[in-house]
Each structure stands twice: as C-alpha cells, then as structure tokens.
N, C-alpha and C positions, 0 to 999 in steps of 0.2 A: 639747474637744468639749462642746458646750451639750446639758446632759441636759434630757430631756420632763420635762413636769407627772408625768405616767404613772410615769416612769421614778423622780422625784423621791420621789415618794409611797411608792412599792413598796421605794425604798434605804431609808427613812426609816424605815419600820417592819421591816423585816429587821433593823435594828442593833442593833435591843433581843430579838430572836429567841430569846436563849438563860438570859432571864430572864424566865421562865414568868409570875410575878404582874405584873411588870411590863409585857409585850405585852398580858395580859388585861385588865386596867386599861385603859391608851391604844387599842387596838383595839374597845377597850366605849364609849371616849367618842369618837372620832373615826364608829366607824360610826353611833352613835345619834346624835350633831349631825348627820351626814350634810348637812354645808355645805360645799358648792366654796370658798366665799367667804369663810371662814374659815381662815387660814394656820396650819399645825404645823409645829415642828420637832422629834425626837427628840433627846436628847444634845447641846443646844444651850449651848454657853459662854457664860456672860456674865458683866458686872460689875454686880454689885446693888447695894442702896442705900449697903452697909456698905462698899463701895469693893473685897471680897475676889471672886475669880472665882468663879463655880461648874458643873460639868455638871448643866445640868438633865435631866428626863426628860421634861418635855411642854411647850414653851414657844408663845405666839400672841401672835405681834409684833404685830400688830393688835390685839390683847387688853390688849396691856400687861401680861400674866398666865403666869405657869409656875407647875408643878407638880411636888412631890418627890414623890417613890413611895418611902416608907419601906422596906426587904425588910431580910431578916433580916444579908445582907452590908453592907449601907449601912453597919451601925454599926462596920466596920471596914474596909471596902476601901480600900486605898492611892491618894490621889490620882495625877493625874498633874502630871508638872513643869514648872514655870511656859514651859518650853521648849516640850515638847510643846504644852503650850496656845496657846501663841501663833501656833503654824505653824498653828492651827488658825481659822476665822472667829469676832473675838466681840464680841457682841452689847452695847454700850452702855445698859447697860436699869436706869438707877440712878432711874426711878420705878414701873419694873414691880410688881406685887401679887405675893408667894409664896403658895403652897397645896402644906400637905401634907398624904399619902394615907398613914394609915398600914395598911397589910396585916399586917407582925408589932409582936407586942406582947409587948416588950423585958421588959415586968416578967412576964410568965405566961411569956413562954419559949417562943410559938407562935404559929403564924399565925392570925389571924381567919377566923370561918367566911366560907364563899365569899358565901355570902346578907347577910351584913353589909356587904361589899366591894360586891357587885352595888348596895346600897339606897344608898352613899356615892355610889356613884358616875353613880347617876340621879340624882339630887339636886346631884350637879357639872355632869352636861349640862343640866337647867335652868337654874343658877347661868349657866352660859357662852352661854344662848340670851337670857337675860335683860339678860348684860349689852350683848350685842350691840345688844341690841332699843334700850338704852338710848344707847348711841351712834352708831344710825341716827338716834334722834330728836334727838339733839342735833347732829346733820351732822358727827359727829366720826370715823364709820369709815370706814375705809378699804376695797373691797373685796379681796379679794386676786388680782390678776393676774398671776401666774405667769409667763406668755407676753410680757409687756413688761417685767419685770422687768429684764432686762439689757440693756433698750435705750438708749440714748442721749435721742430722739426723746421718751422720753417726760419724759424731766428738761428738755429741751430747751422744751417745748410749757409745759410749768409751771411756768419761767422761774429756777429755783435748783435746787441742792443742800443738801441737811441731813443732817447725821451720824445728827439723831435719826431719818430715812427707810432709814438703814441701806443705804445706795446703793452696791452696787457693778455694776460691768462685768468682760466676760471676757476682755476683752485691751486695750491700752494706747490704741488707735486710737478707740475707743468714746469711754472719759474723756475722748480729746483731740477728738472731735465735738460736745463740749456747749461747747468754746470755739474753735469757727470751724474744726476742721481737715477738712479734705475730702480727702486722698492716701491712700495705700492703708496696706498693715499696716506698723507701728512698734512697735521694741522696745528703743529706748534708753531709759536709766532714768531722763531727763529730757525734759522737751521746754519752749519758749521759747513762751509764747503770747503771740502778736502784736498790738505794739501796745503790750506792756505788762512791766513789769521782773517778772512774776510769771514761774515755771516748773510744771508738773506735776511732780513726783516720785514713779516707782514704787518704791518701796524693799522688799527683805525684811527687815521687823523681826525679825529671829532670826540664829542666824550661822547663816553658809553657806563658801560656800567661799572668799571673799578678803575676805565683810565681819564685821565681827559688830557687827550695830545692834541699840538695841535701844529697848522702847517701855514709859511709866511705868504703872504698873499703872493711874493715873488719867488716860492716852489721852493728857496734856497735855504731854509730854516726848519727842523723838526722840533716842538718843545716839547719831551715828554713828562709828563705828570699824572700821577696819582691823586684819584677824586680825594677829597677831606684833606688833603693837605702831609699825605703820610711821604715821610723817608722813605726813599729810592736806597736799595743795596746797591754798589760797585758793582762794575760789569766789566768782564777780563777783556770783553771785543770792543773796540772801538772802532772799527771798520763796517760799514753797511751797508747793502746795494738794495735799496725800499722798494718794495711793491704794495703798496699800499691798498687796503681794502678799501671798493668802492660800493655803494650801491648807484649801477646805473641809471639812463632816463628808462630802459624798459622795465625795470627791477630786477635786473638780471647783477651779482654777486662778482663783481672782477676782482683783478689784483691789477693794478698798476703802476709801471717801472716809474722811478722818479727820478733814479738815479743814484749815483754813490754818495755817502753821505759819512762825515767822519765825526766825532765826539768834538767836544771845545770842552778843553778842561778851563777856561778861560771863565767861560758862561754857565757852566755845567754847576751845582749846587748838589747838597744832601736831600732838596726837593723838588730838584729837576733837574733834567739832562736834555744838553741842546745839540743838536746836530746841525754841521753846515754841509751844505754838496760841496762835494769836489767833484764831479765829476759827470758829467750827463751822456756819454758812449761806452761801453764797456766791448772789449773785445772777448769772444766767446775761443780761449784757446786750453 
C-alpha cells in the first residue's frame, strides 16, 4: 500500500518520538524551513564517503547533506547488524556533506543549555535555505515530489535511470514499464526484456527463506546463494539491471535500482554466483 506525502511526513517524525532532544532539534528545523520542496528523512541508512554505513538522524537527498544529533546515548548505543541494515532502504550518498549537532557535552557531563541548542540550530536553518538558494541558481535542485516518486512515467519521460536518483518502485510491474512492458501485475523474480539478452532482477539481498544473497558493503557485488548449501542450476542470462527488494524505514515494500550487474564466471561457482556492476545509469530507449 503506497503511503501519502501526509502520512510519510507524520511516520517520519514519530520515529524519533521517544528522544526528546533529538525531535526538538528536527522538528525546530523542519518547521522553521517550512519547505514542501525540500525532502527529509529521519533515521535514514546510508553509505558515506568512508564506504561504512550509518543511521542518520536528518538526512536531505536533495541536499546532499545529513545531520548527527549528538545526545547523551549516541556515545554508547549498540549499532544494529549489518543484517538488519540491509532489510532496510540505503541511501548511496558517498558525496553527501555531514553535520553534527552537539546537545551533550561529553567532557562537562551535561547537556547544553536549551538557548544555545535554539541559536545552533537557527543558524543550521539559514545554512540549509542558503544552500538551496544556491542550487536553484546554479539549476542543480531538484524539487521534491513526493507524489511521482514511485512512478514509472516519470523516469520514462526523462529518458534513464541513475542509482545516484535513488529510484525505486513499489512493485515489479512499475520497473518493468520503464522498459516497454504494458500487462498487468507481475511477480516473478525475473523478467526478459524484449528484444534484448538483458533480464530485470528482483532479488532480496538478505537471507530469507530458500535464499541467502547477499550485497558488498560498496553496492558493487551480488553473491547469490541457496540457504543449506544447495547447487545453483546455470543460468542462460548473465546480464541484469537489480532492483532490489527493500523493506523500508516506514515499512512500506520498495524495489530498488542498483544498477547493471553482469555474472563473473571468474567468481561464480556450482554454489554460488557473483555479480559485479557495471553499470549505474541506464538509458531508457
């Protein structure tokens, strides 16, 4: 079920609900920007520049830019594991900018006054209106549309796909309308696009219940495998352009583009088969 703009927005800051400095923070910079057009996400996964993942706490893909909210747990709460992460959406942002917010202050042993927090953090929402200002004038921003998001139509109309647009769709029949298919819903984990030795593949990078694939921390490696260790049959396509099942942060069921990805008979074994990218734009002709 495809969640509202509405709906998106209200999950999005509920998730961080039960860390006080942290909602006042982001709900101080989100209402003061007071920009439709501006995309947020809370708790957002990504891989930064240093190639390691992280949860952020304010990220704007359009921005190029997240934020850490230093709080007094940060400096010891337990990550989660690479597993969990993965089941989860994430966000390829290895030229994004970081910014941190610090609220406690580790060497006094307490949190900053509330008025020192309030002056940082006007001074972050000019910072984030300025830079906007500066990538309308250079015709570099994107605005954010929410509403075509997971449409076809609109990758279709703009002639490609790119990893770094963060493209996905919400079910299999979508991805396959950006290359010619017009039938109704589909949900096999492959599909043949016509005309051509390429295939889409929906894979769940994570194990599940008969596979256990998995994906290299630097996006550019698929290893698929069969749980118990069973023989893989030969496969006539070696060509594949991934959309990978996600389960996102609202719980909402995406596919997303990873890219082209080609077989390594090199690597590839009777129980397993490895995929490299080649490719991360694909032109829609």
């Amino acid at each position: 079920m495809r969640v509202s703009k509405d709906e998106y927005i209200l999950r999005n800051l509920s998730k961080i609900k039960h860390k006080r400095w942290e909602l006042f923070v982001i709900t101080r910079i989100i209402h003061l920007l007071n920009d439709p057009e501006i995309e947020f996400v809370c708790q957002q996964y990504i891989r930064a520049k240093n190639g390691k993942r992280y949860l952020t706490d304010l990220c704007f893909p359009s921005l190029k830019l997240y934020y850490e909210i230093d709080e007094e747990q940060h400096f010891s709460e337990p990550h989660e594991t690479p597993d969990q992460i993965r089941q989860r959406e994430i966000l390829d942002a290895t030229d994004f900018t970081e910014k941190r917010i610090q609220v406690y202050d580790k060497q006094k042993g307490r949190y900053r006054d509330l008025i020192q927090i309030i002056k940082e953090v006007d001074q972050i929402v000019a910072f984030i209106k300025n830079l906007k200002e500066e990538l309308v004038s250079n015709d570099k921003f994107v605005p954010w549309n929410y509403e075509e998001r997971f449409n076809p139509d609109t990758y279709i109309k703009q002639g490609f796909i790119d990893v770094k647009d963060n493209v996905m769709f919400l079910n299999h029949r979508d991805a396959m309308r950006c290359f010619g298919y017009k039938g109704g819903h589909y949900q096999r984990a492959v599909w043949k696009i016509p005309e051509s030795k390429k295939e889409l593949w929906f894979p769940k990078l994570y194990e599940n219940k008969e596979w256990d694939n998995s994906l290299s921390d630097d996006f550019k490696k698929i290893v698929m495998k069969k749980k118990g260790g069973t023989k893989i049959g030969p496969r006539e396509t070696t060509e594949f352009l991934v959309f990978a099942h996600y389960k996102d942060l609202l719980g909402q069921i995406v596919y997303k583009f990873l890219g082209e990805f080609h077989a390594s008979l090199e690597e590839s074994t009777d129980h397993q088969h490895v995929f490299i990218r080649k490719g991360s734009r694909i032109n829609l002709v």
